[in-house]
C-alpha positions in Angstrom: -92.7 31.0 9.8 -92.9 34.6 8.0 -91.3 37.6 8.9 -94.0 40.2 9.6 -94.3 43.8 8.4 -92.3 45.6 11.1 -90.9 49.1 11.8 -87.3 48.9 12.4 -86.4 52.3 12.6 -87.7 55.3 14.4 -86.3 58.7 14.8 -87.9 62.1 15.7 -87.4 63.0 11.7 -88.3 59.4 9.8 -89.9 55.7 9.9 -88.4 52.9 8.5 -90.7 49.5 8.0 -89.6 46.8 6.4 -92.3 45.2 4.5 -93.1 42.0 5.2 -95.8 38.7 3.7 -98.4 40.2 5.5 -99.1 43.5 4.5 -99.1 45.0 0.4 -96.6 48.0 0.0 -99.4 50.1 -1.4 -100.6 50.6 1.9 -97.4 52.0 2.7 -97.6 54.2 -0.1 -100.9 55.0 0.4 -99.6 56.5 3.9 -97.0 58.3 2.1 -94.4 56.1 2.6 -91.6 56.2 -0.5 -89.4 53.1 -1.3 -85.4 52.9 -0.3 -83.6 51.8 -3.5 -80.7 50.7 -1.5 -83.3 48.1 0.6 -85.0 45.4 -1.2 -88.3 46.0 1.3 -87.7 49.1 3.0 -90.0 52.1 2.9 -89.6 55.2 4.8 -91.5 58.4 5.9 -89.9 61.2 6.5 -91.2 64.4 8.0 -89.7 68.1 9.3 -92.5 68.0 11.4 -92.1 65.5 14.6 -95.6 66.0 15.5 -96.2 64.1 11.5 -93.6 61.3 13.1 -95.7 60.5 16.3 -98.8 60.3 14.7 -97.7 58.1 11.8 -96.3 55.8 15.2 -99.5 55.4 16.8 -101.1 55.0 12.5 -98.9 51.9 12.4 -99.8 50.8 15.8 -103.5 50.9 14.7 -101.9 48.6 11.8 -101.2 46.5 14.3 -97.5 46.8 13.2 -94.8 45.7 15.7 -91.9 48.0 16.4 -88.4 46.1 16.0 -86.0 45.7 19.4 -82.5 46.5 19.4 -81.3 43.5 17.5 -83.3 44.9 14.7 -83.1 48.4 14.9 -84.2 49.7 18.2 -87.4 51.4 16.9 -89.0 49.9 20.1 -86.3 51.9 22.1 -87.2 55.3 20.5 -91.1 54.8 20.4 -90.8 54.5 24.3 -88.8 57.9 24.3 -91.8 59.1 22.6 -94.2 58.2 24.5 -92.4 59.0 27.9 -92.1 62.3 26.9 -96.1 62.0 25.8 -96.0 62.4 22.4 -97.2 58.7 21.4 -99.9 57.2 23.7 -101.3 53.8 24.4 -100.3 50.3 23.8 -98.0 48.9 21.0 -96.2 46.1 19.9 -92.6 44.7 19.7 -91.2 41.8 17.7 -87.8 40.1 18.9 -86.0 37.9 17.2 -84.0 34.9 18.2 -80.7 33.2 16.8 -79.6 35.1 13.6 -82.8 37.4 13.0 -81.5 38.6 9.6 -82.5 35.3 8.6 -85.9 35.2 7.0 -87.0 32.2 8.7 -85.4 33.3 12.4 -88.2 32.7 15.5 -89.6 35.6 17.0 -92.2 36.3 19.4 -94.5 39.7 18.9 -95.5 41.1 22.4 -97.3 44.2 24.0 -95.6 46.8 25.7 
């Protein structure tokens, strides 16, 4: 088992997505997505604008990236703010972990909400 490209964080002002085996970091960048020195495979996108946030939310959902649940970050939590409020609109995708999902090799399941 892999860990997956996910996004674990998700505020009104900036992405976080931890890269994962399945997806090259210059497609991040390409995005405009800068590295976090601090994070081995972290990249963020940050943005004034929260209209930039929400459409850079539904970019990674055409990705196909999942957003991470609360044990990982919450971005799932957030994106649904978003899209209550209708800034964000159709369906994404969540990844939750099980047992100690800091582990690289922890099971997860990826679903569609």
């Amino acid at each position: 088992m892999f860990r997956p490209t996910m996004v674990t964080i998700c505020e009104p002002k900036r992405l976080l997505v931890e890269l994962g085996k399945d997806l090259r970091s210059e497609a991040l960048v390409d995005l405009g997505f800068k590295k976090i020195d601090t994070y081995e495979n972290v990249y963020a996108f940050r943005s004034e604008e929260p209209e930039k946030i929400h459409l850079m939310c539904e970019t990674l959902r055409d990705m196909s990236l999942p957003y991470a649940t609360h044990r990982h970050g919450g971005a799932d939590i957030h994106l649904e703010w978003f899209r209550d409020r209708g800034y964000v609109h159709g369906k994404f995708k969540r990844i939750n972990f099980f047992g100690n999902d800091f582990d690289d090799d922890a099971p997860f399941t990826i679903e569609e909400f």
